[in-house]
C-alpha positions, -999 to +999 in steps of 0.1 A: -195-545+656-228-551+637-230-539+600-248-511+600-228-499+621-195-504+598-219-489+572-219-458+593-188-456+605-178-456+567-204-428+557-188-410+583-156-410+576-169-404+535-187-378+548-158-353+554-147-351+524-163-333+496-158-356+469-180-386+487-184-418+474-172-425+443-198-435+409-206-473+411-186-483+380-152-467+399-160-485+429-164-521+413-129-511+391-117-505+435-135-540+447-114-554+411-080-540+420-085-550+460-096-584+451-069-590+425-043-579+458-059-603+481-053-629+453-021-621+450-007-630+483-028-662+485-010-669+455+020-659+474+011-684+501-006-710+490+000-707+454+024-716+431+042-684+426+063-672+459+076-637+471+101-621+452+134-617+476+132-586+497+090-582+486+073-576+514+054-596+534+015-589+524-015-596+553-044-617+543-067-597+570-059-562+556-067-568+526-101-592+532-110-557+552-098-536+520-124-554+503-151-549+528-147-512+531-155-506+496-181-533+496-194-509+524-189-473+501-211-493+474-237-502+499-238-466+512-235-451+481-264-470+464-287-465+499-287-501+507-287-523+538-261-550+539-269-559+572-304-568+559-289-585+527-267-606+540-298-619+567-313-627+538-288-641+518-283-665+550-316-679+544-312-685+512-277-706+518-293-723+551-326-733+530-308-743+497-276-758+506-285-773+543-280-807+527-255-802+500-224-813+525-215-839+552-224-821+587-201-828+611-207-848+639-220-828+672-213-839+709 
């Protein structure tokens, strides 16, 4: 699945309800709260900190895509193209850094 099409199989699912996308400053307090949960159960499992007895287990996917979705609602909600952006922003990292690290060697 490309992203635009993530972007608008969000704004259709957004679309039903009539409250729509939340105001930018609520959606970055979401992106906070998801992010701070994704770091939680790295913590949890490469961290110093385990799992309580009897906490349940977390998944590291889930909540990676937690993070996306609202990623996605602020991209829709401000009108702009991710897919685009992150093209870009691949440039950028393949111009800038190309030489920054030790390449591995290719067969």
């Amino acid at each position: 699945m490309e992203i635009k099409d993530m972007q608008q199989e969000v704004d259709q699912w957004i679309s039903q309800f009539e409250e729509g996308y939340w105001h930018p400053l609520a959606m970055l307090a979401r992106m906070t709260e998801e992010v701070g949960e994704l770091a939680r159960e790295v913590n949890h499992l490469y961290g110093q900190k385990p799992k309580k007895s009897g906490e349940k287990e977390g998944n590291l996917a889930l909540e990676l895509a937690d993070i996306l979705f609202i990623i996605i609602c602020m991209a829709n909600s401000l009108d702009l193209d991710i897919e685009t952006a992150f093209k870009e922003m691949m440039k950028k990292y393949r111009q800038r850094d190309s030489e920054r690290w030790t390449r591995k060697n290719q067969p």
